[in-house]
C-alpha positions as CSV (number, residue, x, y, z in Angstrom):
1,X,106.6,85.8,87.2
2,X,106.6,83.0,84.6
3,X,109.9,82.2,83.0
4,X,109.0,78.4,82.8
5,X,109.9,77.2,79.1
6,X,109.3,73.6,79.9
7,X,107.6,72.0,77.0
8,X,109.2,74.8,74.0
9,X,111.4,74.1,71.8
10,X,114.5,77.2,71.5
11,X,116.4,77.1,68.1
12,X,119.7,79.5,68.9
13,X,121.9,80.1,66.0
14,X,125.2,80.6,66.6
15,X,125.2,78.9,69.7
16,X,129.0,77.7,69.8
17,X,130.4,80.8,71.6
18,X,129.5,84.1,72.7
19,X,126.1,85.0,73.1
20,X,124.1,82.4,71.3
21,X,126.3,80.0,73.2
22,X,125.5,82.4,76.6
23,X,121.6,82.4,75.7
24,X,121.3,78.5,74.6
25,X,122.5,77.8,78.1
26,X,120.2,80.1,79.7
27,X,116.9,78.8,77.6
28,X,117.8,75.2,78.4
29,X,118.2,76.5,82.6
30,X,114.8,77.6,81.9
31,X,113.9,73.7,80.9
32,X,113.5,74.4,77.2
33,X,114.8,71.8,74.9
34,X,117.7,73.5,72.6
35,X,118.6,73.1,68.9
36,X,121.9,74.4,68.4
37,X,122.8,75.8,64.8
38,X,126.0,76.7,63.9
39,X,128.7,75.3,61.0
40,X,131.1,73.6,63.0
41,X,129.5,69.9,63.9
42,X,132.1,69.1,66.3
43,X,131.5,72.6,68.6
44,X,127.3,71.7,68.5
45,X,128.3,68.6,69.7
46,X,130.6,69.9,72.6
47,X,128.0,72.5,73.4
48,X,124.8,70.0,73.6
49,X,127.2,67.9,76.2
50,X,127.2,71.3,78.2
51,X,123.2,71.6,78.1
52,X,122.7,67.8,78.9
53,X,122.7,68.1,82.6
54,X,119.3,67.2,84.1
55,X,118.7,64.5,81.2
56,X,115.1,65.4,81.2
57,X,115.2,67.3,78.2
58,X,116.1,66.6,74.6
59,X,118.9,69.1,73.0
60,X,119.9,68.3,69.2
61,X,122.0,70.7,66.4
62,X,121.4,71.8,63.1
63,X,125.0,71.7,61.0
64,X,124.3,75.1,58.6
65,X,126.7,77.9,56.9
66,X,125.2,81.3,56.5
67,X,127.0,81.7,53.7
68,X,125.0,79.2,51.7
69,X,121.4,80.5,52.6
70,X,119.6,78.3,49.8
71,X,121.6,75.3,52.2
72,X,120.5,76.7,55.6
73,X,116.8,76.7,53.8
74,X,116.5,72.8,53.0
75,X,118.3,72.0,56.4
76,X,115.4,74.0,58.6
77,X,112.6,73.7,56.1
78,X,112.9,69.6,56.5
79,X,113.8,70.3,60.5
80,X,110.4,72.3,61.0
81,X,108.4,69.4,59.1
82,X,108.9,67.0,61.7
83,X,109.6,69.6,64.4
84,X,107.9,72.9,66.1
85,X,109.8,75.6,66.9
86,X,108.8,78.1,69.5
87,X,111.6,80.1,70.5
88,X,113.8,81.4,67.5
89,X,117.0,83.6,68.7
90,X,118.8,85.3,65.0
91,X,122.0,85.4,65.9
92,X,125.5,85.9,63.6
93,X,128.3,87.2,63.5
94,X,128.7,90.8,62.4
95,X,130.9,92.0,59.5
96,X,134.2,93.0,60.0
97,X,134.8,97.2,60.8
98,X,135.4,99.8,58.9
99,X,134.7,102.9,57.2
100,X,131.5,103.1,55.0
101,X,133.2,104.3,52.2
102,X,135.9,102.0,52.1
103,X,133.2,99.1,52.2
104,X,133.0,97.6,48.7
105,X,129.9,96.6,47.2
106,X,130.3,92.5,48.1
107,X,130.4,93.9,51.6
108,X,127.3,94.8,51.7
109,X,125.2,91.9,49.8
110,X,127.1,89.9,52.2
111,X,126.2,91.1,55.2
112,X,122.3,91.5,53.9
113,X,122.7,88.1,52.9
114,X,123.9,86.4,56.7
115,X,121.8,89.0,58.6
116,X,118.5,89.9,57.1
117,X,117.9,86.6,54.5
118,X,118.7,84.0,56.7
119,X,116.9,85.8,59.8
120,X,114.2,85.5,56.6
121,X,114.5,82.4,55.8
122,X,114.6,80.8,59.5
123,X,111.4,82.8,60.2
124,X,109.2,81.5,57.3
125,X,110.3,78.0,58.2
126,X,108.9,78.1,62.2
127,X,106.3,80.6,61.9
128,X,103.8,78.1,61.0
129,X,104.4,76.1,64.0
130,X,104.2,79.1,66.3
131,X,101.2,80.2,65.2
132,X,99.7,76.5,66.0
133,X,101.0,76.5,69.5
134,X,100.1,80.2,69.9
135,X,103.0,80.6,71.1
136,X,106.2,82.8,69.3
137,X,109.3,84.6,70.7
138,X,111.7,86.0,67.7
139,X,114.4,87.4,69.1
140,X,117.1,89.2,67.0
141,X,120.8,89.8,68.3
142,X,121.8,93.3,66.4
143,X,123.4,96.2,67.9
144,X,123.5,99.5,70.1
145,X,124.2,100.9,66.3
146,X,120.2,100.7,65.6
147,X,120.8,103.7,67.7
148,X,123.4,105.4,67.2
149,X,125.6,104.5,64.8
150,X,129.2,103.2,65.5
151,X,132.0,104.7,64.3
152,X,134.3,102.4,62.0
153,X,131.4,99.9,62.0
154,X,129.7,101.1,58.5
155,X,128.8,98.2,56.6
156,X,127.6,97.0,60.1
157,X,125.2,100.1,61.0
158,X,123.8,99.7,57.8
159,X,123.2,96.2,58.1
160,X,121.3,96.2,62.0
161,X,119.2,98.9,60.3
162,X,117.6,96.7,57.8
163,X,117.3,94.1,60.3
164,X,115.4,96.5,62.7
165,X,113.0,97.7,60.4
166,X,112.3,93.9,59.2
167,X,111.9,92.9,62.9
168,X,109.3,95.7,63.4
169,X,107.1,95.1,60.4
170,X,107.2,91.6,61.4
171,X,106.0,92.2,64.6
172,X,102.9,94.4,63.7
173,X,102.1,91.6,61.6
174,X,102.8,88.1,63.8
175,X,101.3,89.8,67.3
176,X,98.1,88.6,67.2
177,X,99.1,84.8,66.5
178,X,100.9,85.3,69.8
179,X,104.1,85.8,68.3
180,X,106.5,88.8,69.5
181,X,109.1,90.1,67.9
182,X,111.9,91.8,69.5
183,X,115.8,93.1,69.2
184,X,118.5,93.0,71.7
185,X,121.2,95.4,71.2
186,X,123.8,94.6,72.9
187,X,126.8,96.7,73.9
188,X,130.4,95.8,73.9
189,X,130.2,92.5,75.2
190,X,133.5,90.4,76.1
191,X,133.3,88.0,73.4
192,X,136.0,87.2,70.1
193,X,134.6,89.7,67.9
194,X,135.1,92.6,70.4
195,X,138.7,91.9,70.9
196,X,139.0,91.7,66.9
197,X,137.5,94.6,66.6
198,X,140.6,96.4,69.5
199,X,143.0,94.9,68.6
200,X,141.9,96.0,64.2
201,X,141.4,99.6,65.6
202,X,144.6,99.4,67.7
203,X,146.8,98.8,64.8
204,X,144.7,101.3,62.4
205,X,145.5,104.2,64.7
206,X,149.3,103.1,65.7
207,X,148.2,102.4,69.4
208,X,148.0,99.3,72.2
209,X,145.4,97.1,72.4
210,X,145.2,98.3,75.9
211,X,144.9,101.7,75.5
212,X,142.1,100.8,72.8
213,X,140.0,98.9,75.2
214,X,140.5,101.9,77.6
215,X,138.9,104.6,75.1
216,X,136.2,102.0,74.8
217,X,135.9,101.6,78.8
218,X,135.8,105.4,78.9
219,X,132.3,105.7,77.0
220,X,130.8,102.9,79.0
221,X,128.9,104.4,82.5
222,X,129.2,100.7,84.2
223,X,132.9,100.7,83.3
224,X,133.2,97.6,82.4
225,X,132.3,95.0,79.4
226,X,129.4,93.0,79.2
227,X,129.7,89.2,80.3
228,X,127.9,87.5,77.8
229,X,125.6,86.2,79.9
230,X,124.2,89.1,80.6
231,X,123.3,89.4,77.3
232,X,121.9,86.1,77.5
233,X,119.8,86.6,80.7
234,X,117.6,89.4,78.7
235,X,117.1,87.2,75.5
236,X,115.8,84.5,78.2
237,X,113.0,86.8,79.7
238,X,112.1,87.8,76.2
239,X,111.5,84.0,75.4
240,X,109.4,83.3,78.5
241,X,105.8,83.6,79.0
242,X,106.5,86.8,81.4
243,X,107.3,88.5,78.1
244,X,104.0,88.3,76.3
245,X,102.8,91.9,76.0
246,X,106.8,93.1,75.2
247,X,106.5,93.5,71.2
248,X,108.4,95.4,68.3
249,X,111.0,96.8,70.9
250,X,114.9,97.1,70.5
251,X,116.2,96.8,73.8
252,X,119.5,98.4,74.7
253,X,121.6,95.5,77.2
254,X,124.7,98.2,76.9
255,X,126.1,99.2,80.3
256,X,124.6,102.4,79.4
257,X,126.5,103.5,76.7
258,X,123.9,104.5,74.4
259,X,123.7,108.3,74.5
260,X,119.8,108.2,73.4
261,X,116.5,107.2,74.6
């Protein structure tokens, strides 16, 4: 099996903790070089010191704030000039919980506005150098909710939604450039969000954090949370050569938890 990525360049977006963080670690084991993006300049730099181990490849950041996509636009537009791009993992963080009907309006644009536009506006900017190379792995971080949707989660569901239907248009149209594009769904992965997400429910309902985390344990068949590196080692394959013929798919990396096909 060929999971050499020697040679390809990965751009991970929110690569300062969690998953991007887990998956830029795993694409640069895999001996691609790594651009980091995130907004805080002094976590890329902490994280590239992480990645630097063999010295053999070259690791480098983008400082950008999805919440200023016309920003984020200039920054990768002028990066991608001088630069190809052959691995591109969308990755953000999701909007905070709660019932759909409580969401306001702003909610929403938001959340279309760090999810789908700037998964929009990255893709335009490194396409053309895929294409070139013949060579193209989008990957999209969304959710289980694709699925089935997530109670509490509403302006979330309907966000990953979009984002699914944009990632499978895409790929119908980039395959034959030998581009794929794919979604990982991940499950409820041990990262900051999910204990924000608890510990928000906990004190909604009048209840511990504890017992929380246990009601979430309870719909999970591997009992357990996700490390986020197991997130990370499927967004890895997806990016190798191994993956070629995988297109269009959202892949479940949830313990199980999903209750449909």
């Amino acid at each position: 099996m060929n999971l050499d990525l020697k040679n390809k360049n990965a751009l991970i977006c929110g690569s300062t903790q969690g998953i991007g963080k887990a998956s830029a670690i795993e694409i640069a084991k895999l001996g691609a070089n790594v651009i980091l993006l995130a907004r805080d300049e002094n976590k890329l730099k902490e994280v590239v010191k992480e990645l630097d181990i063999t010295k053999k490849q070259k690791h480098d950041y983008i400082v950008a704030d999805y919440t200023k996509p016309d920003e984020l636009k200039k920054k990768i537009e002028a990066y991608t000039k001088k630069n190809i791009i052959h691995i591109l993992l969308n990755n953000t963080g999701g909007p905070a919980g709660g019932p759909i009907l409580d969401a306001k309006t702003e909610e929403f644009t938001q959340a279309f506005s760090n999810h789908l536009l700037c998964n929009h506006i990255l893709t335009q900017a490194v396409v053309g150098g895929m294409k070139k190379e013949k060579y193209g792995r989008i990957i999209n971080i969304i959710s289980t909710s694709v699925k089935q949707p997530i109670k509490g989660l509403g302006v979330s569901n309907t966000t990953r939604w979009a984002v699914a239907s944009w990632a499978k248009t895409l790929a119908g149209e980039l395959g034959q450039f030998g581009i794929t594009v794919n979604n990982i769904l991940p499950g409820a992965t041990n990262t900051e969000r999910l204990h924000t997400l608890i510990d928000a429910r906990a004190k909604k309902s009048g209840t511990s954090a504890k017992e929380e985390e246990h009601e979430w344990l309870k719909e999970i068949p591997a009992g357990r949370f996700a490390d986020a590196s197991e997130i990370a080692n499927a967004v890895a394959f997806l990016a190798s050569p191994a993956a070629s013929y995988i297109n269009g798919i959202n892949l479940p990396v949830d313990g199980g938890r999903t209750g449909s096909l």
